[in-house]
C-alpha positions, 0 to 999 in steps of 0.5 A: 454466458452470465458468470454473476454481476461484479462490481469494479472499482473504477478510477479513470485509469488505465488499469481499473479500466481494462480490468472492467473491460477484461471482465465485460469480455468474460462474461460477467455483468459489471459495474464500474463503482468510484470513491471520492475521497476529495477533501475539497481544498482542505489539503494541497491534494492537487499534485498529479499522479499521486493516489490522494491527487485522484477522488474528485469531481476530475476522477469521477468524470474519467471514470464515467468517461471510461464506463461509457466508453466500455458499456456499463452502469457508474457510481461515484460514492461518497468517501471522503469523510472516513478517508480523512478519519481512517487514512489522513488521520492515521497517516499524520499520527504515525509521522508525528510519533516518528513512525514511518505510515503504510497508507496504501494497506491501510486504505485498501484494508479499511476503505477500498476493500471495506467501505466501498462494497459496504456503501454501494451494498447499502445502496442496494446494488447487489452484486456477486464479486468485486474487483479492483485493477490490482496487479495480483492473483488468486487461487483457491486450495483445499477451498480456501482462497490464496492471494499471490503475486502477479505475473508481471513482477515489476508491477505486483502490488500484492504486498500493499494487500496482505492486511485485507480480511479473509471474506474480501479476498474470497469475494475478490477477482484480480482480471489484471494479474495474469497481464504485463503492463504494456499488454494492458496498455496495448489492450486500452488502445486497441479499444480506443480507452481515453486511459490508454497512454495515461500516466499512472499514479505514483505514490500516495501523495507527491505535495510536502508532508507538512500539507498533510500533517499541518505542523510547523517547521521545528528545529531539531538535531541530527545526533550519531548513536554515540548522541553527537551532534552533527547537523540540524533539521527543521522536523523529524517527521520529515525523515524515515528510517533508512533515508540517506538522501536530504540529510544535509549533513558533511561527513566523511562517510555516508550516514542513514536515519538510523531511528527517530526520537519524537519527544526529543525532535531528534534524528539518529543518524549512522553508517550504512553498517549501523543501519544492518538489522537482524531481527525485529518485532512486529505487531498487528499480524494477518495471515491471509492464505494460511492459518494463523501458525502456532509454530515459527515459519521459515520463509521470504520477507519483503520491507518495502514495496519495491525491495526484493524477497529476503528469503530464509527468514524464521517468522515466530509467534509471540503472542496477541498477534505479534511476531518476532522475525529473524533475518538470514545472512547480512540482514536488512538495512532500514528497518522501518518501524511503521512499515510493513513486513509481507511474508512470502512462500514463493508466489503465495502471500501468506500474510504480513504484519507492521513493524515496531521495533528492531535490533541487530 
């Protein structure tokens, strides 16, 4: 049975290789495809098992090691070019107006869900789906596709996904979803992939900021909210809302960033309680499983990846794709403008938007 020719993309992992494995089994006629998004010694990218680390002539090579292993076509293309002016670019200025960046939605948005299938339709390999070795699902209701989270929690990334377009989830299949990791590890080795035992990825990039960003260090203060001066740090860049650890500073309680002054290379620094936020802006709204709503929501909120749902938050619309949303009981601590908000019904993602400013 032919269910249509999919395009997988490939890394030499574990995960984007069974997902084309599991895909080979079902019926469908795939190709493994690979981005390099080297930037051939231009950074420190050579920190293993980090996301920038992979893209190059090493990845490649696992890649087609992998696609041969399974049985299937391979091609690598070209990335490396719009990486560095769509993902480092962005990355670098968000650190250096004191933001704290989301590279992985930003990439999955722009250059593995858009750039991707664009070059290899462009090359003129046709293909019916696309799929990547996310840990997702999807289901489609009343016709429309829904992103949801995935089986095994631990290792759901549907929240670095929220900002694709609605036409890329339609087209996309997630073979990894309904899996746990370690079936996926059990499955690699059962069919002798050289992934099998392979560690995964951690992070988007694992070396020093300062690689990324090419600053010097720059000597700024760390004040409390009431403006004093209780330590010293060589950049703000090197420090995000809601860090406690690295501040260097002796007090008699623990402090927390509380936000980040760039013009004045300054870091504001508070209690764990000064750090509590109610309430927060955010711009750049997507709503990908849902129509754009007219009227506040009420549903769970998710900060950061690895953070648990706040469930019971009202999600208001305030125009120009920007929302205001209001945090149930005690609230959240280190809210993080750069980050972003992922907003949850259950196990549907309705969509997310990126946070700009907050107050309690």
């Amino acid at each position: 049975m032919h269910l249509g020719r999919v395009i997988v993309g490939v890394s030499g992992g574990v995960d984007s290789s069974v997902a084309a494995l599991l895909l080979k089994e079902a019926g469908y006629e795939v190709i493994g495809v690979t981005m390099n998004i080297s930037q051939k010694g231009k950074y420190r990218s050579d920190i293993n098992n980090s996301c920038f680390s992979i893209g190059g002539e090493e990845c490649i090579r696992a890649a087609k090691q992998a696609c041969d292993s399974i049985g299937i076509e391979h091609y690598a293309f070209d990335c490396s070019e719009e990486f560095e002016q769509k993902i480092l670019a962005y990355f670098s200025d968000e650190y250096l107006a004191g933001r704290t960046p989301n590279p992985c939605v930003h990439c999955n948005r722009h250059i593995k869900f858009g750039l991707l299938p664009e070059m290899v339709k462009s090359s003129g390999v046709e293909f019916d789906f696309y799929a990547t070795g996310h840990y997702a699902r999807k289901d489609v209701l009343a016709g429309k596709p829904r992103l949801l989270r995935a089986k095994d929690l631990k290792k759901d990334q549907s929240y670095f996904l929220y900002n694709i377009k609605k036409e890329q989830l339609a087209q996309h299949l997630f073979p990894l979803g309904d899996y746990t990791k370690s079936e996926i590890r059990e499955l690699a080795e059962r069919f002798g992939l050289a992934s099998a035992n392979k560690p995964d990825s951690q992070d988007f990039y694992r070396g020093e900021r300062k690689d990324l960003l090419n600053v010097k260090p720059r000597k700024g203060k760390l004040v409390l909210a009431c403006g004093r001066v209780v330590g010293e740090h060589s950049g703000f860049w090197n420090f995000t809302v809601g860090q406690r650890k690295g501040l260097g500073v002796a007090y008699h309680e623990s402090l927390y960033v509380l936000a980040i002054d760039a013009d004045k290379n300054e870091v504001i620094v508070g209690t764990h309680a000064e750090g509590m936020q109610h309430s927060f802006e955010c711009s750049r709204a997507n709503w990908l499983s849902i129509p754009d709503p007219m009227e506040p929501i009420k549903c769970g909120v998710k900060l950061r990846s690895s953070s648990n749902i706040i469930e019971g938050a009202i999600v208001e619309p305030i125009g120009e794709n920007r929302v205001r949303v209001c945090l149930s009981g005690e609230g959240a601590h280190g809210v993080a403008p750069g980050q972003s908000a992922v907003f949850y019904d259950g196990d549907v993602l309705l969509g997310g938007a990126t946070i700009e400013s907050s107050k309690n």
